[in-house]
C-alpha positions in Angstrom: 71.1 -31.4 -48.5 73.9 -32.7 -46.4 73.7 -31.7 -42.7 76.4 -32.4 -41.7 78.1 -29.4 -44.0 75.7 -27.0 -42.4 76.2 -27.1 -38.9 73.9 -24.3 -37.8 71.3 -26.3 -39.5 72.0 -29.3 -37.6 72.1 -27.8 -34.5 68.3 -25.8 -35.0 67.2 -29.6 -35.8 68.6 -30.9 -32.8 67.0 -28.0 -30.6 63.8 -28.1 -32.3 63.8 -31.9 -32.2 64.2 -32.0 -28.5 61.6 -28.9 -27.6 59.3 -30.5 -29.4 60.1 -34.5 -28.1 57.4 -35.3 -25.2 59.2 -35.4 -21.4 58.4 -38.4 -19.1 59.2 -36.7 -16.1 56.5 -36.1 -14.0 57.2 -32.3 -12.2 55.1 -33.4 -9.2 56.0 -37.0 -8.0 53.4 -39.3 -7.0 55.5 -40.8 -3.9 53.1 -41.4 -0.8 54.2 -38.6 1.5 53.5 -40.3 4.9 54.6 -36.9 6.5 51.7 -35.1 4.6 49.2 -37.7 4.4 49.7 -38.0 8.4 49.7 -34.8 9.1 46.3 -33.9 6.8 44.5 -35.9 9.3 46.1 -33.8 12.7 44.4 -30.4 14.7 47.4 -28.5 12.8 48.6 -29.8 9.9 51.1 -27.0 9.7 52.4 -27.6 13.6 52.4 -31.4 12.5 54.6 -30.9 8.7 56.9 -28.3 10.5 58.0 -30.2 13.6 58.1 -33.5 11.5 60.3 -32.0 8.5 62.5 -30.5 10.9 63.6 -33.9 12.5 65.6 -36.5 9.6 63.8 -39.2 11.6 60.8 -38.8 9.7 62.3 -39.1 6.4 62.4 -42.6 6.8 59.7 -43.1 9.8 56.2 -45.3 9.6 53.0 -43.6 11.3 54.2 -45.0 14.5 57.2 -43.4 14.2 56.2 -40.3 13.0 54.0 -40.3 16.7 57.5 -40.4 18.2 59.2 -38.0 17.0 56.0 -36.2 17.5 56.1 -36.7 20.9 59.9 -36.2 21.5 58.8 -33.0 20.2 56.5 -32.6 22.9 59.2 -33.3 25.1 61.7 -31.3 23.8 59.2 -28.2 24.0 58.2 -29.0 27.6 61.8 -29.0 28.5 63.2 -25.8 26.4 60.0 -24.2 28.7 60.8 -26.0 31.7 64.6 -24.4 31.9 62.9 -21.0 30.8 60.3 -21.0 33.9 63.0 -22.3 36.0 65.4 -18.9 35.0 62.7 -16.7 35.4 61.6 -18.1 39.1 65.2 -17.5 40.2 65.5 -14.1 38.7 62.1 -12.9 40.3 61.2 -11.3 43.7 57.3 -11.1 43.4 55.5 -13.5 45.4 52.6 -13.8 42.8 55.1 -14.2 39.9 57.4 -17.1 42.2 53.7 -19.0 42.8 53.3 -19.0 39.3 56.2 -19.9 38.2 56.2 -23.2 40.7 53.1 -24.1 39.4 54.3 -24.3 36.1 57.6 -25.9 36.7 55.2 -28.5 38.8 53.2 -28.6 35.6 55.8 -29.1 33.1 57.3 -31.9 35.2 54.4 -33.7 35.7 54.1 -33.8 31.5 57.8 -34.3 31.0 57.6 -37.1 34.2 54.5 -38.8 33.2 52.2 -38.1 30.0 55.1 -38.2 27.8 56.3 -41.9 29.0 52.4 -42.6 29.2 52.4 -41.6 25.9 55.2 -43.4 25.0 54.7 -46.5 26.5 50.8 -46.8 25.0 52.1 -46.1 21.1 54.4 -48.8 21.6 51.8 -51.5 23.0 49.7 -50.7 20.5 46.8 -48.7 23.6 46.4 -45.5 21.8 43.6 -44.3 23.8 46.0 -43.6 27.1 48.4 -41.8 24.7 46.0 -39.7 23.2 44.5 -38.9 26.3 48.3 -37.8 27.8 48.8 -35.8 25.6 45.6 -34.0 25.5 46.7 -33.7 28.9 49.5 -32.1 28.4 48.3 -29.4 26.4 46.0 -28.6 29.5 49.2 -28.4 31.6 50.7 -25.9 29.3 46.9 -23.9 29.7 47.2 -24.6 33.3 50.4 -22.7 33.4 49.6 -20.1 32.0 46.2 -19.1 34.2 48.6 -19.4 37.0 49.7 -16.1 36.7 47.8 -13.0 38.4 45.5 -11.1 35.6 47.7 -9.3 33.4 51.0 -10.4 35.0 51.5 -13.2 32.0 55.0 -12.7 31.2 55.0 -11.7 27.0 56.9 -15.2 26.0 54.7 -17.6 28.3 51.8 -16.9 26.4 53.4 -18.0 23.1 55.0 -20.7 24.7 51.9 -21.7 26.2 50.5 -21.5 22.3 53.3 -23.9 21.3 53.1 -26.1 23.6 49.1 -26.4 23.3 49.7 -27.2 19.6 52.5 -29.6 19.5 50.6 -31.4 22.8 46.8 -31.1 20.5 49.0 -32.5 17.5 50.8 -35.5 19.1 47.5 -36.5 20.4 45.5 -36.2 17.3 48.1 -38.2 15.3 47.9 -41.0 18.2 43.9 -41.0 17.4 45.0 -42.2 13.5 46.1 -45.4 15.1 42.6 -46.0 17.4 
């Protein structure tokens, strides 16, 4: 029988031929995600995948780098909340409310001025301990903040911001442990 004359035929071949032919291309590729292999060992590996994924730094980032963007994220965090606290202290005419609010823009510099350059600067010359221990700190700034306000005078967004900031601190400081 001559194929070529029947081209239906040749074409079911061809289909059958290449359903049937074994694929080499593995679905699922065995690459070492440094993201997800970092992040696996963190207090949130969630917090950790999302804040990483979100920066194109990490794409091409070792462990050490992946702590720097974490804690830029920090950073960026602390200051978004900073400039939020710092609105809401000039928009407010309750004593209470104006203390707290202080107290956590006091806060929230302290972690912008120091733990995140302590943090920083101990990644970098390889003395994790002080990082870790910075930004563990930090997350107790953001807690600190928030029990600044009376009972039941937490503004709604502080306490998720607080929540935030607790995790990205917790996660920053888990990921500087991986290098201890």
């Amino acid at each position: 029988m001559n194929f070529l004359k029947h081209p239906f035929t040749c074409l079911l071949l061809i289909t059958l031929t290449l359903s049937i032919t074994p694929t080499y291309a593995d679905p699922k590729p065995t690459t070492n995600d440094l993201v997800r292999t970092t992040c696996k060992q963190t207090a949130d590996p969630t917090i950790c995948e999302t804040a990483l994924r979100a920066d194109p730094r990490s794409s091409k980032a070792d462990t050490q780098g992946l702590i720097l963007i974490m804690i830029d994220t920090v950073k960026t965090r602390f200051t978004d909340s900073l400039r939020y606290v710092e609105g809401m202290a000039q928009r407010t005419h309750d004593p209470a409310m104006t203390k707290a609010l202080k107290e956590c823009i006091h806060l929230y510099q302290l972690v912008l001025n120091t733990n995140v350059a302590l943090a920083v600067t101990a990644v970098n010359e390889g003395d994790p301990k002080f990082g870790e221990q910075a930004m563990t700190d930090s997350g107790n700034e953001a807690e600190a903040c928030r029990s600044a306000f009376p009972e039941g005078k937490v503004p709604g967004p502080m306490t998720g911001r607080t929540s935030e900031l607790h995790g990205v601190s917790n996660v920053a400081a888990s990921m500087i442990k991986i290098l201890e």
